[in-house]
C-alpha positions in Angstrom: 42.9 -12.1 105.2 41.8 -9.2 106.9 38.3 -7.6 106.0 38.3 -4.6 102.9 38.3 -1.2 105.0 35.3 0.6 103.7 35.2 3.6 101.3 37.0 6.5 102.5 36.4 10.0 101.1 39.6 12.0 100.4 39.2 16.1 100.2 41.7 17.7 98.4 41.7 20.8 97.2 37.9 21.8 97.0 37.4 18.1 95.5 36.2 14.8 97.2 37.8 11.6 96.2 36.3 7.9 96.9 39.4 5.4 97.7 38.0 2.1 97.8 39.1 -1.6 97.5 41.9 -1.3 100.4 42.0 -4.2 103.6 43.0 -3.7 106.9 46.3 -5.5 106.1 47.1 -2.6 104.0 49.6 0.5 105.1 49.2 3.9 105.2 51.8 3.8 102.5 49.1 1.7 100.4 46.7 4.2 101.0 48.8 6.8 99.9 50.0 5.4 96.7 46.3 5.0 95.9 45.5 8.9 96.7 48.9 9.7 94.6 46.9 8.0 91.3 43.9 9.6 92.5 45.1 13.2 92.8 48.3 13.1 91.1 50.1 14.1 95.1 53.2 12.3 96.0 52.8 10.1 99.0 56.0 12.0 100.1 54.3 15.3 99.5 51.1 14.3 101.1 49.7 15.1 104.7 46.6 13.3 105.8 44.2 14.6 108.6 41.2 12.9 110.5 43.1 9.7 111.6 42.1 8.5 115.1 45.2 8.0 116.7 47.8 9.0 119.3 50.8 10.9 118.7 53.8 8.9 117.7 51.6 5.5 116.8 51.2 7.2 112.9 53.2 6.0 109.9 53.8 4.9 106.3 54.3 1.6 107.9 50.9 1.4 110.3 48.4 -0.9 108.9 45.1 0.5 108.5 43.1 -1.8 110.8 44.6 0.4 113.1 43.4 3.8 112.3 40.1 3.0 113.6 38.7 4.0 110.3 35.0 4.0 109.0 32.8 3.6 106.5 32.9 7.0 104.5 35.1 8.3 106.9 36.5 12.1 105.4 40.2 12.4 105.3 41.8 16.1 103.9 44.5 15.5 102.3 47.2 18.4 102.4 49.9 18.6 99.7 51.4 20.1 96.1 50.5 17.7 93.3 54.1 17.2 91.8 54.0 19.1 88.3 53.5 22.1 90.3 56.6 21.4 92.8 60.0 22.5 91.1 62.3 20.4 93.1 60.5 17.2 92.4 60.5 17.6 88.4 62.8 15.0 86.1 66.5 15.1 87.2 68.7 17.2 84.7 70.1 14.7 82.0 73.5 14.9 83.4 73.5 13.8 86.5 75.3 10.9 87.5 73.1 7.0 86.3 72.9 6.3 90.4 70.0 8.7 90.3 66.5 7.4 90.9 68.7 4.4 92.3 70.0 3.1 95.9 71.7 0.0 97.4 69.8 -2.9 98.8 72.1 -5.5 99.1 71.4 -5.4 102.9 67.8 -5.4 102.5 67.3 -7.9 99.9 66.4 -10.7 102.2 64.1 -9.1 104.8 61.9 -7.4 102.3 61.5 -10.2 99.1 60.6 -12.7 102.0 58.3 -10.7 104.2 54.9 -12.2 105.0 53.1 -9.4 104.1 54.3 -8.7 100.9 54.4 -12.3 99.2 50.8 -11.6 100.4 49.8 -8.6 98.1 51.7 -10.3 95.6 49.0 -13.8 96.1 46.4 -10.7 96.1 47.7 -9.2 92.7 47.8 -12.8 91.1 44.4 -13.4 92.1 43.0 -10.3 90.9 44.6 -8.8 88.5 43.9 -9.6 84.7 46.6 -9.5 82.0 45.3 -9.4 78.6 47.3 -12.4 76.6 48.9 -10.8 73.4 50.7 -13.3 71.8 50.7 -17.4 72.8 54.2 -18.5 75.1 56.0 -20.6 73.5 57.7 -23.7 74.9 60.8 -23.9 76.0 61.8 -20.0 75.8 62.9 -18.0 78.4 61.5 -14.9 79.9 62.5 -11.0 79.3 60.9 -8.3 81.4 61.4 -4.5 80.2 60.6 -1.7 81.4 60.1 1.3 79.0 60.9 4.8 80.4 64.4 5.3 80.4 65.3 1.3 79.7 64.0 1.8 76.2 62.8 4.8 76.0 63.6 9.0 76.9 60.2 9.8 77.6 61.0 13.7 79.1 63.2 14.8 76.4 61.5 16.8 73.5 61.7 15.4 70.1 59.1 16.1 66.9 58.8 12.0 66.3 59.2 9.2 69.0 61.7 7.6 67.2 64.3 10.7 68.1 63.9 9.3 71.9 64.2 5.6 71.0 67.0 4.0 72.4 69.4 3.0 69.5 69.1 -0.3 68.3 65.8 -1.3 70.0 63.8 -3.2 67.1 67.2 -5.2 66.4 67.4 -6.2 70.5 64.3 -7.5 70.7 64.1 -9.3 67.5 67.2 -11.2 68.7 65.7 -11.4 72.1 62.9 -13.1 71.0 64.7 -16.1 69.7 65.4 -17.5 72.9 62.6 -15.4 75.1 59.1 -15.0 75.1 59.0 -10.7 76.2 57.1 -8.8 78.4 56.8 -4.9 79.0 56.6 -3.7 82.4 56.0 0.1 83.0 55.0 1.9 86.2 52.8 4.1 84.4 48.9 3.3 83.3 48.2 0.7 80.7 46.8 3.2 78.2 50.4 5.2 78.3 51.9 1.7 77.6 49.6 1.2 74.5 50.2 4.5 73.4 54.0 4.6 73.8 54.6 0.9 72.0 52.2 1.7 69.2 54.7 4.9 68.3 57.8 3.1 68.7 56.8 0.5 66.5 56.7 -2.1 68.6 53.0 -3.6 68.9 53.3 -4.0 65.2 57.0 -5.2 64.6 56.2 -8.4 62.3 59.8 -9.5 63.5 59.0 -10.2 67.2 56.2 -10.3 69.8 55.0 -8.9 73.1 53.1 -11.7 75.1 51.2 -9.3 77.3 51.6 -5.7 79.1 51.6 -5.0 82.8 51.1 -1.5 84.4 51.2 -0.1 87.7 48.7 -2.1 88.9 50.5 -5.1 89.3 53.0 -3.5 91.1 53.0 -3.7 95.4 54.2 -1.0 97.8 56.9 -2.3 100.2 58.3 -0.9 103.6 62.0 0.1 103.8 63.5 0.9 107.0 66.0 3.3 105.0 63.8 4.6 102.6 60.2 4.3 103.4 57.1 3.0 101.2 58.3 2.3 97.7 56.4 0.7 94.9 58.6 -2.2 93.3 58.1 -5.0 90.8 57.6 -8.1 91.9 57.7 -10.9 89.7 56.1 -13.4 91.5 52.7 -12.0 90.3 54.1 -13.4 86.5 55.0 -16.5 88.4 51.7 -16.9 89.5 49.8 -16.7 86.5 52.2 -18.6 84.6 53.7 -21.3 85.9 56.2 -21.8 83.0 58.3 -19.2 84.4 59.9 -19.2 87.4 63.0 -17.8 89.2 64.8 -20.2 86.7 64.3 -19.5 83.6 63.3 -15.1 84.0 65.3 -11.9 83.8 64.5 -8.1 83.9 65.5 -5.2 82.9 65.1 -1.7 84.5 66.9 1.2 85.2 65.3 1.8 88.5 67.1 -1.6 91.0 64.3 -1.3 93.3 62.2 -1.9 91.1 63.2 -5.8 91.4 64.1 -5.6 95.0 61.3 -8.2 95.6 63.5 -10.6 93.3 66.8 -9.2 92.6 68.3 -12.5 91.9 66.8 -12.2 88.6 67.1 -7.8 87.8 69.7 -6.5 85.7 70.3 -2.6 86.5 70.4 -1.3 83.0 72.2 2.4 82.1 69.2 5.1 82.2 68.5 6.4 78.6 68.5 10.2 78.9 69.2 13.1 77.2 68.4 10.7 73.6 69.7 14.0 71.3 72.9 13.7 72.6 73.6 9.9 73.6 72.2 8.2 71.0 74.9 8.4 68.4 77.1 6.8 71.2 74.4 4.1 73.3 75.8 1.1 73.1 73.5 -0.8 76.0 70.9 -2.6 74.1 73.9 -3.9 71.4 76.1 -5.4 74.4 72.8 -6.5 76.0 71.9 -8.4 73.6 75.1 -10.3 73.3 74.4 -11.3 77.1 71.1 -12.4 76.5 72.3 -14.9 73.9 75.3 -15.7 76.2 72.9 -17.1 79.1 70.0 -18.6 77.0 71.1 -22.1 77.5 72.2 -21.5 81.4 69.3 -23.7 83.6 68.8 -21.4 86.1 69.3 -17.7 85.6 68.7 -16.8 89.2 72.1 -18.6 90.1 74.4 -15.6 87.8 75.2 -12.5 89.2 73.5 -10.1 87.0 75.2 -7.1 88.3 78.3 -8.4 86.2 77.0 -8.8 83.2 79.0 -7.1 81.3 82.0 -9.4 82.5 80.3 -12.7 81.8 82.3 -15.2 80.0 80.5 -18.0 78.0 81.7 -21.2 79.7 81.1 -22.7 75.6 80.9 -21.5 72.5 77.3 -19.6 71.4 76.0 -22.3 68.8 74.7 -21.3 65.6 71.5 -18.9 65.3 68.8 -20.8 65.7 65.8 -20.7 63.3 62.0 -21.4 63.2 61.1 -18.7 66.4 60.0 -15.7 63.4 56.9 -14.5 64.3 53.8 -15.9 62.3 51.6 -12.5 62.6 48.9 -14.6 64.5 48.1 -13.5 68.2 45.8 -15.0 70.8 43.6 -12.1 72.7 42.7 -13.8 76.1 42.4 -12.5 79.9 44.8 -14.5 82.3 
């Protein structure tokens, strides 16, 4: 591994900011999505000076051992942080669902077994700590969710956070959690996580249980020759903690597909909840979702079912009955993994 690239100091608009904790295998990209949690600039809206290099040897993609960087070396960072740039504000509500979205298909191979990113992902299982919320269970599957816009319209404005909770959510995951141990996986920070799960009701439902939260910080930043740096989900950092899950026996949901372009054997693209005043009397997704989950808890190995056709899936045998026992006791276990 290479060694960390020292502290770098990052002026941006009459402020200094200390990005630390990066290695010479990282990209400019990487450094980027750090400054973007920093200083709130999208790495697409950024431009960095002070780099040592020559013209046309500069990109998302360079690694830093590169740059010929040192220790407290001053960066300026030019840019518009993005609540103050109009055209980069929430999508209007009805715009087509391919929004926020793109095809992969012909990347899928190349960039979930590249080198350098089943790297960061050993680096994120090493050192990132997930607070255990509720014990696994044996036997049970895996659910990932994300929140914003899988369960949740987090732009619209309501007076209560129920008015922007996607319709039938506490039912979903109660059914879910028969066959599933669940976990929520948001690219936001942990404490919006806390925050938004508390309102909904769903830390406390007594009728199901979250096993633990990840945020951002779990996530990597991958290279796309179509599309640049983007920062994805990978699910071998769950993997590697856990080795109870695997490939096999894990799904996810998000509305965003490259979010699970590290594993997309085992996404399912779900419809984007927006505009909640005005689809919720007619969102169906969770309801039909749920149906699926039940559908495929006794397949062996979920990476082997096209997920993208879910909603065409026929049960090779009948569902047996609902199964009984997997309530919730109240208890949970409060542990770092």
């Amino acid at each position: 591994m290479a060694d960390e690239v020292g502290d770098l100091i990052v002026k941006f608009s009459k402020q200094e900011y200390t990005i630390s904790g990066l290695s010479g295998t990282d990209t400019v990209g990487d450094l980027k999505n750090v400054i973007h949690r920093e200083t709130g600039v999208l790495p697409e809206h950024q431009k960095l000076a002070g780099f040592k290099v020559k013209p046309g040897q500069f990109s998302d993609s360079s690694q830093l051992c590169t740059m010929m960087l040192k220790p407290n070396m001053k960066l300026t960072l030019i840019g518009t942080r993005a609540e103050e740039i109009k055209e980069v504000q929430e999508p209007p509500a009805d715009m087509p669902e391919v929004v926020n979205d793109f095809d992969i298909e012909d990347e899928e191979v190349a960039i979930e077994n590249r080198e350098e990113y089943l790297a960061k992902v050993k680096k994120r299982v090493k050192e990132y700590r997930v607070n255990i919320l509720n014990d696994f269970r044996e036997n049970k599957k895996l659910l990932v969710l994300d929140i914003d816009y899988t369960l949740f319209d987090h732009r619209s404005p309501a007076e209560t956070p129920n008015e922007l909770m996607r319709p039938y959510l506490h039912e979903f995951l109660t059914v879910a959690y028969v066959d599933y141990d669940i976990v929520i996986w948001s690219a936001t920070s942990m404490k919006w996580i806390e925050a938004k799960l508390k309102l909904l009701g769903v830390s406390s439902n007594p009728n199901y249980k979250i096993c633990f939260y990840l945020d951002s910080e779990a996530m990597i930043s991958v290279h796309t020759p179509k599309y640049g740096v983007i920062e994805v989900k990978p699910l071998g950092v769950i993997w590697g903690k856990f080795e109870q899950y695997s490939e096999r026996n894990t799904i996810m949901f998000d509305d965003v597909r490259r979010n699970f372009i590290m594993n997309p054997k085992n996404g399912l693209r779900i419809r984007a909840f927006r505009d909640a005043h005005t689809r919720r009397a007619t969102d169906r997704e969770l309801l039909k979702l749920m149906d699926y989950l039940q559908d495929i808890a006794d397949v062996e190995d979920l990476s082997k079912l096209d997920h993208r056709k879910w909603e065409s899936y026929k049960r090779p045998k009948p569902r047996s009955k609902p199964k009984t026992g997997d309530k919730p006791s109240g208890s949970s276990a409060s542990t770092d993994a």
